[in-house]
C-alpha positions in Angstrom: 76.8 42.2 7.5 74.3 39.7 6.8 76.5 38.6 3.7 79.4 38.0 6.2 77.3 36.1 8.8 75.9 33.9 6.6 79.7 33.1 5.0 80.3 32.1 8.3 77.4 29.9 9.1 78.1 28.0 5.9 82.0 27.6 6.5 80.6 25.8 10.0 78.4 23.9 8.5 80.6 23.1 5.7 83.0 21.3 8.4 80.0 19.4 9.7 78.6 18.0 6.8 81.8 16.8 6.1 81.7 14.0 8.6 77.3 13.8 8.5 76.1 13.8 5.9 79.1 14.7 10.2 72.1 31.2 24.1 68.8 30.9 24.4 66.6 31.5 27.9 68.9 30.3 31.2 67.8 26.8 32.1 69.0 24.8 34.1 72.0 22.2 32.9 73.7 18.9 34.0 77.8 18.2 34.4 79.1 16.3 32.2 81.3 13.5 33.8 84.3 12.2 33.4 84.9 9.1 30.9 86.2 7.5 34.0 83.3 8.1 36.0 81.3 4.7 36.9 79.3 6.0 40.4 78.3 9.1 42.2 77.6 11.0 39.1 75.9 14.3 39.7 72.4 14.7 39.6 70.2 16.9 37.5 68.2 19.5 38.0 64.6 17.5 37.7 62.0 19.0 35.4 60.7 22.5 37.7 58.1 23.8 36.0 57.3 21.8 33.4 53.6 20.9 32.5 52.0 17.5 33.6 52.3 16.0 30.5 49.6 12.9 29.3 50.6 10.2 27.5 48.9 9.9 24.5 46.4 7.4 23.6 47.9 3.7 22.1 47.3 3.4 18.4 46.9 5.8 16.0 44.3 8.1 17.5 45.2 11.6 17.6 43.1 13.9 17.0 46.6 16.0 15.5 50.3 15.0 14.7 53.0 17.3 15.9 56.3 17.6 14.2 59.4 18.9 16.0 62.2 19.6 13.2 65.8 20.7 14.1 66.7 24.1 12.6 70.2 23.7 12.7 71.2 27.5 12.0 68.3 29.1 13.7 69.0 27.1 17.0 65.7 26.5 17.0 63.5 23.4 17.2 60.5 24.4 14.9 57.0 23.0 15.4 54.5 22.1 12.8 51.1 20.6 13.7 48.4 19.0 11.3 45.0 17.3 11.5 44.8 13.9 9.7 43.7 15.1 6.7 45.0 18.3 6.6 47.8 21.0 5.7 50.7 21.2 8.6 51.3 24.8 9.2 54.3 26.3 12.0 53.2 26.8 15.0 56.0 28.1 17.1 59.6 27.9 17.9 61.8 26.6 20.7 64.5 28.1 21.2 67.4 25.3 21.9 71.6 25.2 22.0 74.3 25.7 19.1 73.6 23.6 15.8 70.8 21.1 17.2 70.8 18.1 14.8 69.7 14.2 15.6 66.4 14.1 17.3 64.6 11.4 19.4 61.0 11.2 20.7 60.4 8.8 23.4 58.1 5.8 22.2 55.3 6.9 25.3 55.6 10.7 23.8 56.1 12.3 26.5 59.4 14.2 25.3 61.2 15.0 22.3 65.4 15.5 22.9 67.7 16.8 20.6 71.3 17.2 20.5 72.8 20.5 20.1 75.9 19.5 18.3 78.4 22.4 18.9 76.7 23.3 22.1 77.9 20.0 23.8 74.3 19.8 25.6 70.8 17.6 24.9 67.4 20.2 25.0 64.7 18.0 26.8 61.4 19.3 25.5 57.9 19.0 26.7 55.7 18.0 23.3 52.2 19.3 25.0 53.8 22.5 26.2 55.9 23.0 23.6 58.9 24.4 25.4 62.7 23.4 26.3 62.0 21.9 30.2 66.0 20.9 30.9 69.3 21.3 28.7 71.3 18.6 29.5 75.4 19.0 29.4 76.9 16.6 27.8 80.2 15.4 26.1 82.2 17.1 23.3 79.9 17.0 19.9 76.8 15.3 20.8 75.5 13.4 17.5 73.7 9.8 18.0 70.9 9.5 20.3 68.2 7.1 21.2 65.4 6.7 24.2 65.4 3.0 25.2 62.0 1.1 24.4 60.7 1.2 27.5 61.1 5.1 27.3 62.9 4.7 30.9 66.8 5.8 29.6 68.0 8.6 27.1 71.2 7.5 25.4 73.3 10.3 23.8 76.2 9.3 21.9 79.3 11.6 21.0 81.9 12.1 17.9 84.5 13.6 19.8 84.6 11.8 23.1 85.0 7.9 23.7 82.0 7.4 25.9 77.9 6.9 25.7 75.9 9.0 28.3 72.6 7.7 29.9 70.1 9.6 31.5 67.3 8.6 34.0 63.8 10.0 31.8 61.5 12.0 33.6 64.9 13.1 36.6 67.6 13.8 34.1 69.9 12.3 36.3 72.9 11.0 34.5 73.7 6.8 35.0 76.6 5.5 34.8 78.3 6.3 31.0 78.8 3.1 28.6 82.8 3.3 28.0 83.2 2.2 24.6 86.7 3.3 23.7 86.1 5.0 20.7 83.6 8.3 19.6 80.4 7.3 17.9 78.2 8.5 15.4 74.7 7.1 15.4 73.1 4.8 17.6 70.3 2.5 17.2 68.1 0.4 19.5 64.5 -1.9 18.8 62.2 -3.2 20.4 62.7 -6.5 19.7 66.4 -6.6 21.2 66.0 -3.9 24.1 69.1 -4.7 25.3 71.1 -4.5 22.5 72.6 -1.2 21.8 74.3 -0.3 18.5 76.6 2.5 17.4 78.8 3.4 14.9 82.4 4.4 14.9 83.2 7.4 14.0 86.8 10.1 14.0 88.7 7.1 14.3 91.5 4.6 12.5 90.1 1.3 14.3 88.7 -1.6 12.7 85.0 -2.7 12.8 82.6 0.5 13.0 79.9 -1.0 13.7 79.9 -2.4 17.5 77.0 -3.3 19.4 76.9 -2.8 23.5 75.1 -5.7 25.5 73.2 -3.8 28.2 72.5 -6.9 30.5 75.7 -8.4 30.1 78.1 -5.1 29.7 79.7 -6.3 26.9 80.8 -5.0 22.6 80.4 -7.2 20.3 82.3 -6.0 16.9 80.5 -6.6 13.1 83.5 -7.0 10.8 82.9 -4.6 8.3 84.7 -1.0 7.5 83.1 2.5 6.3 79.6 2.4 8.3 78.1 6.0 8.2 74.3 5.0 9.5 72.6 2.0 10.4 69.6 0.5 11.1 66.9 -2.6 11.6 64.4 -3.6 8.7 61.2 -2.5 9.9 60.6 -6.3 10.9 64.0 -6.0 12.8 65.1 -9.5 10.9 68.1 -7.7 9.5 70.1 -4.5 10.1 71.2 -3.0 7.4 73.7 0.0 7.2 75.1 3.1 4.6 78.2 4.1 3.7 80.5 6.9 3.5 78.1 9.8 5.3 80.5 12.5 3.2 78.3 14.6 1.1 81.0 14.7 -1.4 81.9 10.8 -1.4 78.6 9.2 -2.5 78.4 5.6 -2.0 75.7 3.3 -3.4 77.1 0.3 -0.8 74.5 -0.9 1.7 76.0 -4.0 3.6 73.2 -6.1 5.9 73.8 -8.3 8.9 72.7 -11.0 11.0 71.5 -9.1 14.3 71.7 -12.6 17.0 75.4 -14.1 15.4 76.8 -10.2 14.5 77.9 -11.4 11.0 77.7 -10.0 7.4 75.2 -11.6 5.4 75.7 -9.8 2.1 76.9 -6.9 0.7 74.4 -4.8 -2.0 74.6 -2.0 -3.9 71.6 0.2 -5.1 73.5 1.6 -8.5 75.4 4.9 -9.3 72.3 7.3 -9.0 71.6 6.7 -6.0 73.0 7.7 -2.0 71.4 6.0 0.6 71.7 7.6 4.0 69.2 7.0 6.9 66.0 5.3 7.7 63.1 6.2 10.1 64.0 4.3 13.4 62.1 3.4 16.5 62.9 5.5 19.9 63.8 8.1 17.7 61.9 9.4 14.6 58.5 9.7 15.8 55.8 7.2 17.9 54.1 5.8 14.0 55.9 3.7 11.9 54.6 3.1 7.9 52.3 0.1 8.2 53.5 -2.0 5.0 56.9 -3.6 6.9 57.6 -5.3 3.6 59.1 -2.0 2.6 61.8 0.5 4.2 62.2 3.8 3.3 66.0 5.2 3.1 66.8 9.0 1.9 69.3 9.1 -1.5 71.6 11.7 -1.8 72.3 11.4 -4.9 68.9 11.2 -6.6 68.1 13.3 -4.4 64.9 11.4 -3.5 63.2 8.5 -1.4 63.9 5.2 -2.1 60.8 3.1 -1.6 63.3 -0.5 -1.0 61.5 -4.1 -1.3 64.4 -4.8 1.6 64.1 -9.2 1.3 63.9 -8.9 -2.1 67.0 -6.1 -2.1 65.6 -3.9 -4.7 64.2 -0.2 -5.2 60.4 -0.3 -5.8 59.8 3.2 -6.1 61.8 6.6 -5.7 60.0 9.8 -4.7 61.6 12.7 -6.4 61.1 16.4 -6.4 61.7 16.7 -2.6 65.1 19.0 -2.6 68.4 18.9 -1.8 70.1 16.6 1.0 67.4 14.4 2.3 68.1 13.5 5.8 65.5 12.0 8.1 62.1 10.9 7.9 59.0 10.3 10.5 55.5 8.7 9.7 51.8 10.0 10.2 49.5 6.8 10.2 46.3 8.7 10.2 47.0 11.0 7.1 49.2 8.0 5.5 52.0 10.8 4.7 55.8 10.6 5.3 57.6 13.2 6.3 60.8 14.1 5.3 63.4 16.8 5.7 65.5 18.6 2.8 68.4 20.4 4.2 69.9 22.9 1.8 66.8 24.2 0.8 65.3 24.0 4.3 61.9 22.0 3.8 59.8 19.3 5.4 58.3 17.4 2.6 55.1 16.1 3.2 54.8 12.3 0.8 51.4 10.4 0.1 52.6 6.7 1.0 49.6 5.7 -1.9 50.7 8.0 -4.6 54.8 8.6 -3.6 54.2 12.1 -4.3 55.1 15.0 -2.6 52.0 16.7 -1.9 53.3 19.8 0.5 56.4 22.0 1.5 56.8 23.8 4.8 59.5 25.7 4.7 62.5 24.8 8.2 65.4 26.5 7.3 68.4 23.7 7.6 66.0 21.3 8.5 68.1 18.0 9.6 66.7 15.9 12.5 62.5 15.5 12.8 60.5 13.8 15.5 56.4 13.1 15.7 53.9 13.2 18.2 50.4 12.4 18.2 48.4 15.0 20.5 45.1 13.8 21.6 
């Protein structure tokens, strides 16, 4: 019996990472609406129940980083906590909907989100508490997802429908969706353009798949450039920069980077044959820290499998962190113990990297560990 169940999660999953690489206690859910739907959306049920929850301190000064890591086969969202200079050890586990996947942690910290992406819902959880406070419903095969800046609007995006939902933070309440047209993949948002949101085009034949949605003026703008799996600001948000492919078993070393004010290719790189680079730890979404040293972004490789330490003005690798496991997927930072963190898919691990030495100094085991967010708890 076990033998047969686990064929069957991996024939799931298999589909999945096809296209990534593409129930638990009764809580209280929001419709979906329409893609037609522009006013007099229903509202959600608002957060009964859930703890008052601080925000913590500005700057670095936790007393402990917690680390919320999506368990996709578990349906589970599994906690690890450590002190600065210490070990992180599990300390419990959330249950959440069918196959959660991207994360997102709003930059004030006072909730983590994840998109359960064959459950068609977003679990809203309380960080402090540590428990799912709202499951959100939301369209067919939730994937992207983002908190604005100002941490006021949750943005979830979706591969199999051809609209972005919104949500109110804090009420739930869905806003008015962004009709785009076309599903989307991975979304992207900074702090230096808060109204500029981008996404990627996913399930679909068009041209340009990587679009960017004005939210003051209501209007795409279209990058011309094909085969966009992820993509993402340097950490100095001069450039955005973007991967390839996103099919395990189509490995491309292609990274092509753009002008973020004209929406223009500046150049197209590649990072040679050994290597298959895939995401990048972004703001809004990977944690509340970000690695101090913005002369350098991190990206996950594939193929090595490793992390690529990237000189990103001078387009070059300056280091590669190996030994970490199979399928490297996303990364989030802890300032205070200068450590990355980093999960491994196939082998289920959190890898814990020294940003002095590159090296992997610990494993916590997360079965299919895919999405990771980071809190600082005072």
């Amino acid at each position: 019996m076990r033998l047969a169940r686990s064929l069957a999660w991996l024939g799931v999953l298999a589909i999945l990472m096809g296209a990534c690489a593409i129930d638990a206690a009764e809580l209280p859910e929001v419709p979906s609406p329409s893609p037609s739907a522009e006013v007099g959306l229903p509202s959600a049920t608002p957060d009964a129940g859930a703890s008052a929850t601080p925000a913590p301190p500005s700057g670095p000064q936790y007393s402990k980083l917690r680390v919320f890591v999506a368990s996709e086969n578990t349906e589970q969202v599994w906690v690890l906590e450590g002190a600065p200079k210490g070990q992180f050890a599990l300390v419990t586990k959330i249950p959440v909907g069918k196959l959660p996947h991207q994360m997102a942690v709003s930059p004030d910290g006072k909730y983590v989100a994840v998109n359960n992406r064959l459950g068609d819902s977003t679990s809203i959880i309380d960080p402090i508490a540590m428990k799912e406070i709202v499951r959100i419903k939301v369209g067919h095969q939730p994937h992207g997802i983002t908190f604005s800046p100002d941490s006021k609007t949750l943005f979830v995006a979706h591969e199999k429908d051809t609209f972005i939902m919104r949500f109110e933070v804090g009420t739930w309440k869905p806003l008015p969706p962004i009709i785009v047209g076309v599903p989307q993949h991975v979304l992207t948002i900074g702090s230096k353009r808060p109204n500029l949101l981008l996404y990627t085009v996913t399930n679909s034949n068009e041209p340009d798949h990587l679009r960017a949605f004005d939210l003051e003026k209501n209007t795409i703008s279209k990058f011309k450039v094909q085969d966009v799996h992820d993509a993402y600001y340097t950490p100095d948000q001069s450039e955005i920069w973007s991967s390839s492919s996103g099919f395990i078993d189509k490995p491309s070393d292609r990274m092509v980077i753009y002008d973020p004010d004209t929406f223009t290719v500046k150049e197209e790189i590649h990072l040679g044959a050994n290597h298959y680079p895939f995401h990048t730890t972004k703001e809004n979404q990977d944690g509340m820290y970000f690695f101090p040293d913005k002369s350098i972004m991190v990206l996950s490789d594939h193929k090595g499998p490793s992390l690529l330490w990237v000189d990103y003005k001078n387009r070059k690798i300056v280091a590669e962190t190996k030994g970490i496991g199979n399928q490297p997927f996303h990364t989030s930072y802890d300032p205070l113990g200068e450590r990355i963190l980093l999960t491994t898919n196939v082998d289920g691990m959190v890898n814990v990297i020294d940003v002095n030495t590159k090296l992997v100094i610990q494993k916590v085991p997360v079965p299919t560990a895919h999405g990771i967010a980071s809190v600082g708890i005072p």
